[in-house]
N, C-alpha and C positions, 0 to 999 in steps of 0.2 A: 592322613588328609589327602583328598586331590584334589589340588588345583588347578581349576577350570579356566583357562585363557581366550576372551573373544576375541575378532578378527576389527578389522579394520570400521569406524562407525557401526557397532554395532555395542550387544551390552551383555551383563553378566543376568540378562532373564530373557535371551534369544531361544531359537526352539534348541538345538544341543546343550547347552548348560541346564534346560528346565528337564533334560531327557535322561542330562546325565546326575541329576540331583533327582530326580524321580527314580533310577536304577540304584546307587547308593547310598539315598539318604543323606544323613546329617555329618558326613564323614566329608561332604564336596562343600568346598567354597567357591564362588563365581564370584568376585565381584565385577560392576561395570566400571572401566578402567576411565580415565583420561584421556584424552586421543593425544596428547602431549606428551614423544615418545618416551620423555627424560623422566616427566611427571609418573606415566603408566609404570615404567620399570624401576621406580624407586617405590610405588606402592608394592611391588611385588616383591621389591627383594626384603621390604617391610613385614610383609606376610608372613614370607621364610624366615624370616630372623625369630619372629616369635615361635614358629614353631620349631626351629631349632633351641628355643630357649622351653620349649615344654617337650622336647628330645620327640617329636611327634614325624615318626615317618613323613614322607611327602612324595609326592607323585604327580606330574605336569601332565595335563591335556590344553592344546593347544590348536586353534582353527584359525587359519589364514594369516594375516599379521600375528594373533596368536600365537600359531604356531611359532614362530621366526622368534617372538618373546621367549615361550617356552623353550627352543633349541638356546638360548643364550643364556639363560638360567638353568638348563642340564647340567651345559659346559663348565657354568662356575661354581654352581655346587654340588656335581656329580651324580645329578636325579635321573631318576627312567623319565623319560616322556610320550606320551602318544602326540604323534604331530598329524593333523588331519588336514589335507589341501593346503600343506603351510606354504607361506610366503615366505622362498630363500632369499630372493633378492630386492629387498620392499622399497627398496633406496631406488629402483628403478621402475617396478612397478605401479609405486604410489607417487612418480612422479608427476604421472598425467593427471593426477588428483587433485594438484593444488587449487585455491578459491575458498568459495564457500561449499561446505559440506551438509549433511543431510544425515542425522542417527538413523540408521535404519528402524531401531526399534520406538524410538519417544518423539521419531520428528525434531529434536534438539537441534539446532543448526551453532555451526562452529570454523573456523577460521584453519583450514590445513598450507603453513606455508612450505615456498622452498625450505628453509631452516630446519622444517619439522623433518622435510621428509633428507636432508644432505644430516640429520644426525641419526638417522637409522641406520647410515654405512659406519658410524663409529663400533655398532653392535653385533658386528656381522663375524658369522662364525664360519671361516675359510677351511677348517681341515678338524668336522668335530671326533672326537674322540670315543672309546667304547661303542663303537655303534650298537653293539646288542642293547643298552638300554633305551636304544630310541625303537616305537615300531610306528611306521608311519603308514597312512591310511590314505590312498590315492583313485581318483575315479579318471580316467582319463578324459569324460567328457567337460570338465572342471573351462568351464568358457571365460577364467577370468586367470587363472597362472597354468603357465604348461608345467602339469605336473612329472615331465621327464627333468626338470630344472633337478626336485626332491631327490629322485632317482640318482642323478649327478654325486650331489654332496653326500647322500648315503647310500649307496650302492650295496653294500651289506646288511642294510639294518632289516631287519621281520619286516613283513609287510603284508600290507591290505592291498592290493592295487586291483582294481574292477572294472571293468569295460564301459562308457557312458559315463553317465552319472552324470552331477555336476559341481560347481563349487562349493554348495550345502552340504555335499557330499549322502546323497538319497540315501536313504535307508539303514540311516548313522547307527540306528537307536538296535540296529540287528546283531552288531559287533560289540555289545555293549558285554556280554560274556566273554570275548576274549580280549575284550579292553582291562576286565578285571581280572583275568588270569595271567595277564602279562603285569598287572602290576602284583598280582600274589608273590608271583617270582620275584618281584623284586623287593619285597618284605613291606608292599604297601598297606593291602589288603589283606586281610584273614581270612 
């Protein structure tokens, strides 16, 4: 299985999730998460638990807040993940965010407070480990997180990194081969 992590106001039927459930079929789950950090990452660890209860491989894709999901649930239970434009430090980034918010995808409007965004620093992964199972996917024109932040915390890990671009990260759906060959290696994919 891989799971499909969306970014900040956004959902599990944005163009990357529909692009990357058009590339691998019925093997990808997306769902559209809660913007409630505590809510969002107990639906996931929910996910994984079932699939660990039908011994089902798993493999994290991760965009934006996403991502930052995704690197937090590698670390705890040992998964590859592809991290795309992710958000290292969302406790400060999504600071400027608080109010009323706006779904990118259904127009949804929703409440992001301080609280939401001071218990994202509780989830923060300061020193991850195995970097080989992370391979992270970076455009430097990315106008919404400096992606030399990703570069910082994994320094090591495979990487995509592309000149331009921007936080959608353009021309996602081109890497979508070696998004699967990195999870073959890691016994995602067959």
């Amino acid at each position: 299985m891989i799971l499909y992590i969306h970014g900040f106001a956004s959902s599990g039927l944005g163009a990357k999730a529909r692009s990357v459930r058009e590339y691998f079929g019925e093997r990808v789950l997306a769902p559209s998460l809660p913007y409630i950090p505590e809510l969002a990452l107990d639906t996931l660890e929910q996910i994984l638990a079932q699939a660990r209860r039908l011994h089902e491989p798993v493999g994290l894709m991760g965009s934006s807040l996403g991502g930052f999901y995704a690197l937090r649930l590698a670390e705890r239970h040992g998964l590859p993940a592809v991290l795309i434009n992710p958000s290292v430090r969302p406790w400060e980034t999504l600071a400027a965010h608080t109010g009323t918010g706006t779904n990118y995808y259904d127009g949804a409007r929703f409440e992001w407070t301080p609280r939401h965004v001071e218990s994202l620093a509780r989830y923060r992964v300061d020193a991850p480990s195995a970097r080989e199972r992370y391979l992270l996917m970076l455009q430097t024109g990315d106008e919404v997180l400096d992606y030399r932040e990703a570069l910082r915390l994994l320094p090591d890990a495979p990487r995509i990194l592309e000149e331009g671009g921007d936080h959608s990260f353009r021309g996602f759906e081109r890497h979508l081969p070696r998004i699967e060959a990195f999870f073959r290696r890691h016994g995602v994919t067959g």
